[in-house]
C-alpha atoms as one frame of an Amber mdcrd trajectory, in Angstrom:
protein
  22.079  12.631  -7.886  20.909  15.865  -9.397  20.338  18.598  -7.033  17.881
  21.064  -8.822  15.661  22.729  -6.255  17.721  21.319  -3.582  19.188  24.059
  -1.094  20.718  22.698   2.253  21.367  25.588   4.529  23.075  24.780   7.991
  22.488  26.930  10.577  24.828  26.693  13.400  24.537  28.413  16.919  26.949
  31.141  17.415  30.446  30.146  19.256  31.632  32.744  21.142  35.247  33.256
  21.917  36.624  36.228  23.799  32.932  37.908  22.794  33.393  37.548  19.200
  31.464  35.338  17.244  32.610  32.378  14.587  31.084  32.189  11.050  30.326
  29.039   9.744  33.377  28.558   7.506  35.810  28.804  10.964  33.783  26.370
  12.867  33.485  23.642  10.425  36.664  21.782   9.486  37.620  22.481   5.569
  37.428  18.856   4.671  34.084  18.623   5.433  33.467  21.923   3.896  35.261
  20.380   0.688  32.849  17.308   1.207  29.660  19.280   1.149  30.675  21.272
  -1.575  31.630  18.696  -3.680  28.728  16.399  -2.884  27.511  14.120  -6.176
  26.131  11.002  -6.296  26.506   8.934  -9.197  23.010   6.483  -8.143  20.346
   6.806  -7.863  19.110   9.737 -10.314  16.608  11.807  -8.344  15.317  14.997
  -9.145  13.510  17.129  -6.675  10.860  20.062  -7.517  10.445  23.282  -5.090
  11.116  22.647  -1.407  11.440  18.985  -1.413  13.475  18.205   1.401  16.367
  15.925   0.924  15.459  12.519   1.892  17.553  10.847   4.817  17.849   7.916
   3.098  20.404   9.630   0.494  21.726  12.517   2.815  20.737  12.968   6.225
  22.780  15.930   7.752  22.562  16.198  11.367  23.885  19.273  13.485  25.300
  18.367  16.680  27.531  20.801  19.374  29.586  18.538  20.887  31.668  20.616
  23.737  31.939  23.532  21.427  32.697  22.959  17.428  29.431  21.830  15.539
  30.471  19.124  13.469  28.885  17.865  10.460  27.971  14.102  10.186  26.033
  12.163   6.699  25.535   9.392   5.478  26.683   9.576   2.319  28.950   6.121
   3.076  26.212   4.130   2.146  26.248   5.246  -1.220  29.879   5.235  -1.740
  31.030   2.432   0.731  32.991  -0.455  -1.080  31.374  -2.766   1.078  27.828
  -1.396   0.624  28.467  -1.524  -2.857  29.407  -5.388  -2.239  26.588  -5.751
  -0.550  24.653  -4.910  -3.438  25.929  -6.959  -5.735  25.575 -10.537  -3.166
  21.278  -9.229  -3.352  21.636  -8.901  -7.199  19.368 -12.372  -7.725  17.178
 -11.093  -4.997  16.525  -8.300  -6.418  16.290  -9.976  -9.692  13.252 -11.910
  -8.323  11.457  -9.495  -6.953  11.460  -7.281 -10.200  10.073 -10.009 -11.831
   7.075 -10.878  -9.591   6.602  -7.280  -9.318   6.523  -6.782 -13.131   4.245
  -9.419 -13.269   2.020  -7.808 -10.823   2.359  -4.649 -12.706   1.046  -5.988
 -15.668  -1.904  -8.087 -14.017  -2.987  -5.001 -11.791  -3.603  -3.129 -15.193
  -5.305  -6.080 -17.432  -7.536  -6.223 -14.496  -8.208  -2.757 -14.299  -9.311
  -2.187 -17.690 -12.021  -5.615 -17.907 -13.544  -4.467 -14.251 -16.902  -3.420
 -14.509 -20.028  -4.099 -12.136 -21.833  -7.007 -13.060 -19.138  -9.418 -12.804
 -19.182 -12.452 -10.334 -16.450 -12.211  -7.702 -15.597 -15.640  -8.081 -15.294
 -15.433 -12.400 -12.312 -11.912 -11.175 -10.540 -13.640  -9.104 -10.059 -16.804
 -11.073  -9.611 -14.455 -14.445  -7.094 -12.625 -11.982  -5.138 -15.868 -10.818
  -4.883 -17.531 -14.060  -3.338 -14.379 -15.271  -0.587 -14.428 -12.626  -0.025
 -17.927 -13.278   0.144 -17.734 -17.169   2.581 -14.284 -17.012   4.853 -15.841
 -14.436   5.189 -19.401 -15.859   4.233 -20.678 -12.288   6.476 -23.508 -11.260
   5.503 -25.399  -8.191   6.726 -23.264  -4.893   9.575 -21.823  -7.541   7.111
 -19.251  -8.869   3.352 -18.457  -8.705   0.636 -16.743  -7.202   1.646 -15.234
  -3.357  -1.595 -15.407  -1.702  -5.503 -16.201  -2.676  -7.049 -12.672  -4.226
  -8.894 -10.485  -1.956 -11.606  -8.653  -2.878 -13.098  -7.494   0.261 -16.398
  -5.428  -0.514 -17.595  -2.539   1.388 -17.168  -2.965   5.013 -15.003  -5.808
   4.715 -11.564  -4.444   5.577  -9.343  -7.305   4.211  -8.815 -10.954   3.471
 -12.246 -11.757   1.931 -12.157 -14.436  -0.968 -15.211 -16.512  -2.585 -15.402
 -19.735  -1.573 -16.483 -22.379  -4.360 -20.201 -21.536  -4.946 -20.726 -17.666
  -4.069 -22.422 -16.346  -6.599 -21.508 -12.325  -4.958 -21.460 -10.076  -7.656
 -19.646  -6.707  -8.142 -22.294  -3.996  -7.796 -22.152   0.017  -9.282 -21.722
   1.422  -5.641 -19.433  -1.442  -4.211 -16.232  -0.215  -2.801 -13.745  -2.918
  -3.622 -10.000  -4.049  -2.111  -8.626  -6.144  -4.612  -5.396  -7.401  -2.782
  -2.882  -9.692  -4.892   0.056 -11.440  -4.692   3.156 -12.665  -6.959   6.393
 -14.486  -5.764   9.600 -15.579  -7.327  11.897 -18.106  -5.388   9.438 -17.186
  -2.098  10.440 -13.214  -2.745   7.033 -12.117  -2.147   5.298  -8.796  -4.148
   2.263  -7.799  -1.914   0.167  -5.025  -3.491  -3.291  -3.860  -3.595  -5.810
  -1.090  -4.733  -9.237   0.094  -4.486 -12.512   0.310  -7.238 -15.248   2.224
  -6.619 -17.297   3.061 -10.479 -19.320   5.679  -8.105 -17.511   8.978  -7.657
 -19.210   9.718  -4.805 -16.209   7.465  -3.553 -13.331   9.528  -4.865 -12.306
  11.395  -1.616 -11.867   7.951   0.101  -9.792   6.462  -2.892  -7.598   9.357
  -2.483  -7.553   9.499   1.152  -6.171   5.845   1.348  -3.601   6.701  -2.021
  -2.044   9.719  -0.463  -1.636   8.076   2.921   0.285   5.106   1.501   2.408
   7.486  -0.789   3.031   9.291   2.895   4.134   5.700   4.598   6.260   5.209
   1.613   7.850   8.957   1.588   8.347   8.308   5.586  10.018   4.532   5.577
  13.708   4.240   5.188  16.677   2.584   6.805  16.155   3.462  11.364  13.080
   5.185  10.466  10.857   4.166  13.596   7.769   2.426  12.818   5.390   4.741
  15.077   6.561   8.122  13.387   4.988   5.993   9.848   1.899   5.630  11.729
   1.714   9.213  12.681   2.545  10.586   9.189  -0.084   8.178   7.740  -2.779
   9.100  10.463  -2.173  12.960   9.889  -3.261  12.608   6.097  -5.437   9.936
   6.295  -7.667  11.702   8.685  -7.523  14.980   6.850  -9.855  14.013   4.448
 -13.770  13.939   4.700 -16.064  12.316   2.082 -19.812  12.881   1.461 -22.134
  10.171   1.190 -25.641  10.259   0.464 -25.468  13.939   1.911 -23.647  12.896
   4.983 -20.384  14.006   5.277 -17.656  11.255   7.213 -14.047  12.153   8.488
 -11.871   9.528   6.520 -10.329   7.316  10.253  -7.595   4.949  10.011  -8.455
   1.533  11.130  -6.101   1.206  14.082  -6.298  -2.255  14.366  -5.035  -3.421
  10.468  -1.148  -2.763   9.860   1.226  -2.732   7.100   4.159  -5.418   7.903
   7.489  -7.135   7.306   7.490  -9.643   4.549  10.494 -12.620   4.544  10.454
 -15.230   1.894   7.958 -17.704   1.782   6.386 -15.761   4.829   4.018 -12.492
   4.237   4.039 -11.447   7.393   7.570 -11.773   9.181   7.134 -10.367  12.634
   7.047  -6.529  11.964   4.038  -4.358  12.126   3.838  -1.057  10.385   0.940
   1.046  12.179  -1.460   3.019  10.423  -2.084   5.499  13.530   0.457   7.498
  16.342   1.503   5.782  19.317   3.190   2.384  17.951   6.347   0.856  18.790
   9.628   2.260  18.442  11.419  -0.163  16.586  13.445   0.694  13.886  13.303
  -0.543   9.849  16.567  -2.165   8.986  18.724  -2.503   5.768  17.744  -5.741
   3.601  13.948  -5.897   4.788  11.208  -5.729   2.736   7.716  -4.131   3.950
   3.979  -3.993   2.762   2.947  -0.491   3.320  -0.617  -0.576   4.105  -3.563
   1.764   4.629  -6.917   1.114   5.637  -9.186   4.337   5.233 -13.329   4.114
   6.888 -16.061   6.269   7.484 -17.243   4.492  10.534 -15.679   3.399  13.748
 -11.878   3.240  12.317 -11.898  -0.388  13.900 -12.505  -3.691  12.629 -13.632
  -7.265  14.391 -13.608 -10.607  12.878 -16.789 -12.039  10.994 -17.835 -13.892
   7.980 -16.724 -17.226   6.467 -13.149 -18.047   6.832 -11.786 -18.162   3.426
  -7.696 -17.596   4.100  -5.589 -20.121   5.406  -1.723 -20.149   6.141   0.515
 -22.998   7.575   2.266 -21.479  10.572   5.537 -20.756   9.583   7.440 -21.706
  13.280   5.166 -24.546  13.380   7.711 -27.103  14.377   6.114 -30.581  14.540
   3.508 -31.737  16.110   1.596 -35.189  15.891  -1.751 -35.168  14.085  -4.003
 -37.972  15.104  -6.206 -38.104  12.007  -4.884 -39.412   9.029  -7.041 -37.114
   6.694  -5.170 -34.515   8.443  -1.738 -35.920   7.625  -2.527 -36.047   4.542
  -4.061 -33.224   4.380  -0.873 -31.345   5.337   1.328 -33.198   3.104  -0.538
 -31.663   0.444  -0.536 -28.224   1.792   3.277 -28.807   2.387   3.576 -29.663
  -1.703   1.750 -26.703  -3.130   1.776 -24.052  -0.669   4.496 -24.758   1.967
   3.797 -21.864   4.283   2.123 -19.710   1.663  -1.035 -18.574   2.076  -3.961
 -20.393   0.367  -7.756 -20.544   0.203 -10.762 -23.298  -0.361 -10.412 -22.492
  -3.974  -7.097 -23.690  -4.314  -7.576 -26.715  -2.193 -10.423 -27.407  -5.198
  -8.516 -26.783  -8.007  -5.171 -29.221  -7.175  -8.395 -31.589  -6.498  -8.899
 -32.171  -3.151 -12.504 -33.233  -1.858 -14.025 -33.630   1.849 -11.667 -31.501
   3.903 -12.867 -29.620   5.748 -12.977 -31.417   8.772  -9.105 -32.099   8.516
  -8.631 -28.336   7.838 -10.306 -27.715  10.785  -8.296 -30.229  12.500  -4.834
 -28.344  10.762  -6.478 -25.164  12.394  -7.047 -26.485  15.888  -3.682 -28.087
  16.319  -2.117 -24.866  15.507  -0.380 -26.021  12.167  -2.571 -23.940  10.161
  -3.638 -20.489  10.615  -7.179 -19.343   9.580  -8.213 -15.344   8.611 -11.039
 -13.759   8.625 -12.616 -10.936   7.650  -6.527  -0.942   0.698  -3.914   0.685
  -0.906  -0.758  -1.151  -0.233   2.786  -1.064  -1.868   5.821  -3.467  -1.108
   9.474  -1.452  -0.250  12.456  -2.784  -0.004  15.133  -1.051   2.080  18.987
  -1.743  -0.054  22.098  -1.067   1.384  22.189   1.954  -1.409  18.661   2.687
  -2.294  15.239   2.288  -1.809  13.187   0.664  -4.718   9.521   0.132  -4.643
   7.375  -2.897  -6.168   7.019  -0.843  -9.467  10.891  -0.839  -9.604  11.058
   2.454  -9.328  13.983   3.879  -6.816  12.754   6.357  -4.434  14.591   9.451
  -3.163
């Protein structure tokens, strides 16, 4: 690891002994003085600018007086630990996966980028968008394909909007869009998502949401608690005010949308990543993957449910439970097939040709075997025994 700009000074409290005072150098054994001194890391190579502080992912030094000497701890093992290295190597077709969707995503987040333009029909992006995925990742059945149906929630529709066969919504010059996508490999899921606005009366609010997420990301590592995220991404996120129409609105996080855990074949795996202070205390772990998301508004910085349902999900600790309608049955056979407990929308259902089923979806959805939603910057982390990496495959100090 290169260490320009980096400067760690330790500051210990004075010992006294007989009324004299200890400098550093007697106080700290010379081993670990030889440690710090010597410090290099072969992986990753990050460079730091100015201040930066040293990220406690890579190095987290901790001063603690316990009955007298202050002692130095790190945790530089997990860079240089045989077994962590091991570790590594046991995730390589993991990790494998997940660059590829994430490539993939890459490449589809930046074709789409450069074709948007307001006039288009929702329905004629998302499909252009999906066929994209599905062409660039060779989709194969649950092997490989798209994650979850497109979002493109306009305006103030927070999340988890898609068109339904038949809208005819079209993208408009002072639409604020959340296009939210998804790729998978082997059920390793990529979850990322950005926001359009063609006005630039909208830029604040872009960059409000951007520099909020790039704060969750900068905050999440390995025992980093989940509400000090939330905090950090509150504190920046509600810095920012935007002008509209000569009004001027503070930028609120919506309290009530999170970022999350994602397992395979399951988006969200049972972890919430809040977006303001006062969440949980529970820790991120080593080996989990999270969605880092941020939800930026000018009104009430809350949302409710409304609209047509257009997302759909089998339960993933659905165990079994008898169905009484055969549509239903099969029904869920199908869903089992092509989506197993990915998430999926009317549009699929269409497309893999299924006709009159809605009342067995409704059925699916009463029962409690399939989960309806109604209704952003995001970016997908992965915590490694060694490193950090995020969806663009890029390892993060």
């Amino acid at each position: 690891m290169a260490n320009e700009g980096i400067s760690v000074e330790i500051r210990p409290e004075e010992a006294k002994d007989n009324g004299t005072s200890k400098s550093t150098s007697e106080i700290l054994p010379d081993e670990v003085e030889d440690k710090v001194v010597d410090l290099t890391l072969d992986e990753p190579q990050v460079k730091t600018t100015g201040d930066s502080p040293l990220s406690s992912e890579l190095l987290l030094i901790v001063l603690v007086k316990l009955g007298g000497p202050i002692r130095l701890f790190n945790n530089l093992w997990r860079t240089t630990s045989e077994e962590k290295r091991e570790l590594e190597r046991l995730e390589k077709p993991v990790y494998n996966a997940v660059r590829q969707a994430a490539e993939v995503h890459r490449q589809v987040r930046k074709y789409i980028r450069q074709i948007l333009e307001p006039g288009m029909l929702m329905t004629d992006l998302c499909e252009t968008l999906e066929n994209t995925v599905r062409k660039l990742i060779s989709e194969n059945g649950l092997q490989a394909g798209i994650a979850f149906p497109t979002g493109c929630s306009l305006n103030w529709v927070a999340a988890h909007w898609t068109p339904n066969t038949g809208d005819k919504t079209v993208l408009q010059y002072d639409d604020v869009m959340k296009l939210d996508f998804g790729t998978h490999i082997d059920g390793h899921i990529v979850d990322c998502a950005f926001t359009v606005a063609f006005n630039p009366m909208f830029n604040p609010l872009l960059e409000a949401s951007r520099e909020a997420t790039n704060t969750g990301i900068k905050e999440a590592g390995i025992d980093v608690r989940l509400c000090d995220v939330g905090a950090a991404i509150q504190e920046v996120m509600e810095s920012y005010e935007v002008e509209i129409n000569g009004k001027v609105f503070q930028v609120k996080s919506i309290r009530n949308l999170n970022g999350h855990s994602i397992g395979p074949y399951q988006i969200h795996a049972g972890k919430s990543v809040p977006i303001v202070k006062g969440g949980e205390q529970t820790k991120m772990e080593e080996g989990e993957f999270y969605a880092i998301e941020t939800f930026g508004s000018t009104g009430k910085g809350y949302v409710r449910e409304d609209l047509e349902c257009s997302h759909y999900m089998k339960n993933f600790d659905a165990g079994h439970i008898p169905l009484r309608l055969p549509r239903a049955k099969q029904l869920l056979a199908t869903i089992n097939k092509n989506f197993s407990t990915l998430a999926f929308c009317r549009r699929y259902l269409d497309r893999i040709g299924e006709t009159k089923y809605l009342m067995a979806l409704k059925n699916l959805c009463d029962a409690g075997v399939v989960q309806s939603t109604i209704e952003h910057h995001s970016e997908l982390l992965l915590f490694r025994p060694q490193k950090r990496q995020n969806a663009n495959n890029v390892e993060i100090a």
